[in-house]
N, C-alpha and C positions, 0 to 999 in steps of 0.2 A: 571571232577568229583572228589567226596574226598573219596579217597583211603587210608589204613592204614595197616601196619600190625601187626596191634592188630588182623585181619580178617585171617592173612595167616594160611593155615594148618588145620583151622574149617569149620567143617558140618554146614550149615542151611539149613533149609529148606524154602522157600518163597512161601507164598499162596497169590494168587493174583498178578497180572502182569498190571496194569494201573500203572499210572505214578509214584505215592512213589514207587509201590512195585518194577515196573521196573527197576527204579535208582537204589532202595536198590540192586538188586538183579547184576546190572552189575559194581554197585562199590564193590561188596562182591567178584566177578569175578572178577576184575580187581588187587584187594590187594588178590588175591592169594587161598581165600575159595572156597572150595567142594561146590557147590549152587545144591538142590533138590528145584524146581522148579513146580507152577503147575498156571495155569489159566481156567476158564469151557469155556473161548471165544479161539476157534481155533486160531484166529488171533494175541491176546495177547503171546499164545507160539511161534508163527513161530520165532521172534528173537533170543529164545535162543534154539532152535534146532540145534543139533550136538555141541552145547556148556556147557550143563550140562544135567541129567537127569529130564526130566520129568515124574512126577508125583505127584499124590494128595499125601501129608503127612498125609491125616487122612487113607493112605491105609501102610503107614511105620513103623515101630519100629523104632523110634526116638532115641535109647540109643546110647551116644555117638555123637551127636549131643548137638550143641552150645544153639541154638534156635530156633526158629519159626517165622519169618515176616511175620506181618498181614497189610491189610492196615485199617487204622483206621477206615476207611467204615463197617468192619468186627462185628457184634454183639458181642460180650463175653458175653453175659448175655445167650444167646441161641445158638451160633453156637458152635458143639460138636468139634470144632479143640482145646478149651480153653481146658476142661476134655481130651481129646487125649493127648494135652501135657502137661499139669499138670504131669498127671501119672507117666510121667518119671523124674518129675523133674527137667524140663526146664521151659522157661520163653515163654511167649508169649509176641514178642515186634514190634517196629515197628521203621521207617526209622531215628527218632527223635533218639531212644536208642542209634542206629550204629552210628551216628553224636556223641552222647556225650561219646562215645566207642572209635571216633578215635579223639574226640580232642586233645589228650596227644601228639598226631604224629603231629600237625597243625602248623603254626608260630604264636607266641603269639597273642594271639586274645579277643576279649572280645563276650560275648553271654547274649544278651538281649531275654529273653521271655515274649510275655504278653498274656494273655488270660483274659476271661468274658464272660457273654451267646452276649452282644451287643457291637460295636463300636473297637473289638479288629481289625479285618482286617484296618480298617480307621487308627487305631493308630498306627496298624504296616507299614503300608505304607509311616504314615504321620511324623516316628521314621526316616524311611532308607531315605525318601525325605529331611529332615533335617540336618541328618548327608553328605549324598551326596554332598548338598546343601555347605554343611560348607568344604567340601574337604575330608569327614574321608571316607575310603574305606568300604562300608558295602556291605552285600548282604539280599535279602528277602526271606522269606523258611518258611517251616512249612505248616499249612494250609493256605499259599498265595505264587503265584507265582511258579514257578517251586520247584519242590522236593529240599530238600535242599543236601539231597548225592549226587546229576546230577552234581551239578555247581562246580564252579573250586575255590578251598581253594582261601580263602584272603592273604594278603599279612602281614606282620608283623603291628601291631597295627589297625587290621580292625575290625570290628563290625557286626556280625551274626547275625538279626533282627529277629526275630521266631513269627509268629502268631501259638498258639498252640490250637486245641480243648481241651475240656476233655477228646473226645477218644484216641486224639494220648498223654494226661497225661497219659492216661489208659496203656501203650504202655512203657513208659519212667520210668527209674529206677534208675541213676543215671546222669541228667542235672542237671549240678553244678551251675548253672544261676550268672552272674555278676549283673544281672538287672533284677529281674522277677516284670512284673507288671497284675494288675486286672482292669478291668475299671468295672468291675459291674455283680451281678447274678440275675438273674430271672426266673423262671422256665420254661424250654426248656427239648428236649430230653429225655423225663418223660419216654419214651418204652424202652429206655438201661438202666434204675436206676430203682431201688425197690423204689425210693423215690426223693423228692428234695434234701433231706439232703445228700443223696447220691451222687447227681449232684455234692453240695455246696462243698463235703470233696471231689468230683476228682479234683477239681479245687485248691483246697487247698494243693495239693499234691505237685503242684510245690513250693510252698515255702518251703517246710517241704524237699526238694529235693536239700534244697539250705544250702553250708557250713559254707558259709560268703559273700554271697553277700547283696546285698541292694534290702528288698521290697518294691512296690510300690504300696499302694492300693488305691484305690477311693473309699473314704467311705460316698458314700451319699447313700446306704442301707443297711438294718440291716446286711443281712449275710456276705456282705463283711466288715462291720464292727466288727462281731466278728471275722474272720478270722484277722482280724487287729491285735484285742485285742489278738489273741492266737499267733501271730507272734509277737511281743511285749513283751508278757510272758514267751516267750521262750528265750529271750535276744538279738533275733535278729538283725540287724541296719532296720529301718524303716523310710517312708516316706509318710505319711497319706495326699491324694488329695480332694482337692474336687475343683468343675467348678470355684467357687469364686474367688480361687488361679491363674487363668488366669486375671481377670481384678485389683486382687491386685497385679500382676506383672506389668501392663502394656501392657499386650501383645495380648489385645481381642480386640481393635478396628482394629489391622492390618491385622486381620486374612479375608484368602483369600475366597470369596462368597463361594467354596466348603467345607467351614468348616460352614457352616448357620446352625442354630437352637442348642436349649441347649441339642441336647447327641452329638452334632460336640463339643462344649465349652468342655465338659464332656473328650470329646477321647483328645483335645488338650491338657486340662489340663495336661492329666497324660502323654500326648507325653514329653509337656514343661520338666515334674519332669525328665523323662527319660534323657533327653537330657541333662539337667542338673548335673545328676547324672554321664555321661559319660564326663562332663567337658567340654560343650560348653559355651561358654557366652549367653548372652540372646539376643545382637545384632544377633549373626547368628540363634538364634535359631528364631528372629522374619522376619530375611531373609524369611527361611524356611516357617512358617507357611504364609505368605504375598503370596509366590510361589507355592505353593499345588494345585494343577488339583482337585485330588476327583479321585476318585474310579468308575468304572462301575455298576453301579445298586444301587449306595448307594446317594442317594440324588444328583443325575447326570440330570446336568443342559441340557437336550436333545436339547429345542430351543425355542426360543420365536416366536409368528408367529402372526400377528392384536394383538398385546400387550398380548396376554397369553403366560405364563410360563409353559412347560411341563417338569416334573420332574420324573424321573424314579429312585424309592426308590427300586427293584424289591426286593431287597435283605432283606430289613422287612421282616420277616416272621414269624414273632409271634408280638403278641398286642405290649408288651414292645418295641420294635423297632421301630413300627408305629408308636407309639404317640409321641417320638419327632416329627415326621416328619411335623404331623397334629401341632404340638406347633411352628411349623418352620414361620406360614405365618397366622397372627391374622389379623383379620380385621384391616385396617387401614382409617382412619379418610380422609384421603384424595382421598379414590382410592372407587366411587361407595358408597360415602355417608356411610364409614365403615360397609359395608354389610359385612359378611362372604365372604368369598373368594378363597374357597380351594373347588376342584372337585375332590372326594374324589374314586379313582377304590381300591374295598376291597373284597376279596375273594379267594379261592382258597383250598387248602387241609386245616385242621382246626386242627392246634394244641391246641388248648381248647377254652371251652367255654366260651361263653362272649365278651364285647369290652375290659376287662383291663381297662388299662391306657389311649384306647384311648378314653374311654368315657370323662376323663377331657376337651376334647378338640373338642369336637362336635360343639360349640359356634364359631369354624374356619370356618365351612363346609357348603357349600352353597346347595350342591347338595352331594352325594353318588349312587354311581353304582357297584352292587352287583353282584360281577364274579365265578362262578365255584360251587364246590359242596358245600362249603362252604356260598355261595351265599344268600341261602333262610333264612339261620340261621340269617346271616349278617341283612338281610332286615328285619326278625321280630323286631329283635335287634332295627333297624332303624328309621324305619314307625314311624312317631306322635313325632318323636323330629329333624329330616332333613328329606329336600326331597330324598326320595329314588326310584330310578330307579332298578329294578330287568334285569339285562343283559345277563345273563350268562356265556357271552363269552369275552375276551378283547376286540376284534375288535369290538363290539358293545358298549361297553361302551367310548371308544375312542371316536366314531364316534357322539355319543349323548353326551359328552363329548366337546368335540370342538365344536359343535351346541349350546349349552347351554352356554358356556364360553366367559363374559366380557372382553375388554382390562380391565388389572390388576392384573384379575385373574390370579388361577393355577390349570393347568388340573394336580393332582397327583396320580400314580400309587405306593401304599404302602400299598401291602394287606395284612399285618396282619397273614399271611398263607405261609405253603409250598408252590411249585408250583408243586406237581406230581400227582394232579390230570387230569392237562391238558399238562403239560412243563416238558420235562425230569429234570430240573432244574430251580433255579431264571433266569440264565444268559439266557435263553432258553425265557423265560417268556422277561424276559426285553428286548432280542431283540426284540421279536415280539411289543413291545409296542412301540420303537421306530419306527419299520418298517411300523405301522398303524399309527404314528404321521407323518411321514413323507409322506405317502401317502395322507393324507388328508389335510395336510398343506403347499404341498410339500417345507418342509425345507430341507436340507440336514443331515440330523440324522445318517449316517456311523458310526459303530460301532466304540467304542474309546477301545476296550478290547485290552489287551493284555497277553500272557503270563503271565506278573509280578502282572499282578493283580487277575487272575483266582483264585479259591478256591480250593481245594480237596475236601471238603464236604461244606454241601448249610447249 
């Protein structure tokens, strides 16, 4: 774990004990701080019993104390620990802070953050696969993969990958970022913000967090374009992307099947500028992008079975994600007389109304099977422009799904939706999707998760 003693000899208190707050709480333990401690799950405290005090910090006088660890799961807009610790004067932060708290103690390192409402997990993944790939020491943290205070400091000249949300920007107060990039905003997470603009300026925080590092935006829409325009104006060093920059490099036809369709173009793109910006050549950096797996639930090639494709998107969860996915696989002239070709599973908790973006791409879709609470919205939505199947449930749409699907087709699961109306989670959701592909097709569809790739929040 990374330990510091910038930590030794201070009070915190830690709400919450799943896996940031965990880590945060026994790296703070370990460089030598007082840790007040609290979880509402019995099980989450049993670790740190007889090792600090337990209890809820909204029941303590906080004076004298450092701070307060949240995990970025944590509302601030509504939960009263924000006003609790306000009062005194202290900060409300989270595991990303204590990382950029103890860099000063680390071996010289460099620190890449990227965030966006879409495509940041793929590009952080697709940043540390890269750099691995080329031999640089890096590791993956943030909101992907393991907490990043769990793991074990890098070595002189390694590279700290960070998928960051908003809420753990909401969290961070001082990440000096060598590399902070954006790949794109769209309205997401509208119940923690009074607003979008609200959303747009957490996001923008990391750059405004930055001393002299190098920004990296993608600016193929507006608000991250003006975020551009005000990172610019400020005098900042700048590096403005967009998808096109991948095939005026050279570097789009080599890219590997788990980078398919234009928001993978989109995430590589701004991987490419990162990696460049870190001083790879473009030979290793087209290494990289040739070798890339993909991610679990992000456009994950499950298995082909009588010539269909099933594809497990689970991790769409709002319109703007989907619709690359649907833009992923257009009719083609030789497969079924370029009929539509996309079996489209869409449904599930509804983060706003409407199709979006993915109405562009309705002209893909052969069939749609309408899942969860979301489901009947979907099918109005539907009816009289695709065939639409009303399901309810995955397993049922799979199953009429693979009944209904041509060699060439693609059975895809990219609902446009949370999953917690049915699935504690996407990952939860995507398993089960490949576990009903694989029943009825029987492929072998074994879960490819791991660790490095898990999320902290969906």
């Amino acid at each position: 774990m990374i330990t510091s003693p910038a930590f030794k000899g201070k009070r915190y208190a830690v709400l919450g004990l799943a896996r940031s707050g965990a880590a945060a709480a026994e790296a703070l333990l370990a460089s030598g701080a007082e840790v007040v401690a609290w979880d509402r799950q019995p099980h989450a405290r049993e670790p740190f019993e007889g090792r600090c005090r337990l209890i809820d910090p909204l029941e303590l006088d906080l004076t004298g104390f450092a701070g307060v660890v949240v995990s970025p799961g944590v509302p601030l807009n509504n939960h009263p620990i924000g006003p609790h610790t306000w009062q005194y004067g202290l900060p409300v932060i989270g595991d990303i802070e204590l990382f950029a708290a103890a860099r000063a103690h680390l071996p010289p390192h460099r620190v890449v953050a990227i965030t966006g409402t879409n495509g940041k997990s793929t590009t952080t993944a697709l940043v540390h696969h890269i750099l691995q790939t080329a031999g640089v020491p890096s590791l993956m943290g943030g909101n992907i993969g393991d907490p990043i205070m769990g793991q074990a400091a890098l070595p002189e000249g390694g590279v700290y990958v960070l998928e960051l949300s908003s809420f753990q920007i909401d969290l961070t107060f001082t990440l000096d970022c060598d590399v902070a990039a954006l790949t794109n905003i769209t309205p997401d997470h509208l119940d923690r913000y009074a607003d979008f603009a609200a959303y747009a300026a957490s996001k923008e925080r990391l750059f405004q967090m930055q001393a002299s590092g190098t920004a990296i935006i993608c600016a193929e829409d507006a608000p991250s374009r003006a975020i551009a325009d005000r990172v610019k104006a400020a005098g900042k060093p700048l590096v403005r992307v967009s998808t096109a920059d991948l095939d005026a490099g050279g570097l789009a036809s080599g890219r590997s099947p788990s980078l398919a369709g234009p928001h993978n173009a989109q995430n590589a793109a701004v991987a490419v500028a990162i990696c460049r910006q870190l001083g790879l050549e473009d030979a290793q950096i087209a290494q990289g992008l040739a070798s890339y797996r993909g991610l679990p639930h992000r456009m994950e090639r499950v298995c082909e079975a009588r010539g269909v494709i099933y594809i497990n998107d689970s991790k769409a969860t709002n319109a703007a994600s989907a619709a690359p996915a649907l833009a992923a696989f257009p009719p083609d002239p030789a497969i079924n007389d370029g009929a539509p070709r996309i079996h489209w599973i869409v449904g599930g908790l509804p983060k706003e109304d409407g199709l979006g973006a993915c109405a562009d791409h309705l002209g893909n879709v052969a069939a749609a099977y309408t899942v969860g609470e979301a489901g009947p919205m979907f099918a109005e939505l539907l009816e009289g422009r695709v065939l639409t199947h009303r399901c309810e449930l995955i397993s049922e749409a799979v199953r009429r799904a693979e009944e209904a699907a041509r060699p060439g087709e693609v059975v895809l699961l990219s609902p446009a939706c949370a999953s917690y109306d049915q699935f504690r989670d996407y990952e939860k959701r995507g398993h089960h999707f490949r576990q009903m592909v694989g029943v009825l097709t029987g492929c072998d569809t074994a879960s490819s998760d791991s660790a490095a790739s898990r999320s902290i929040l969906p």
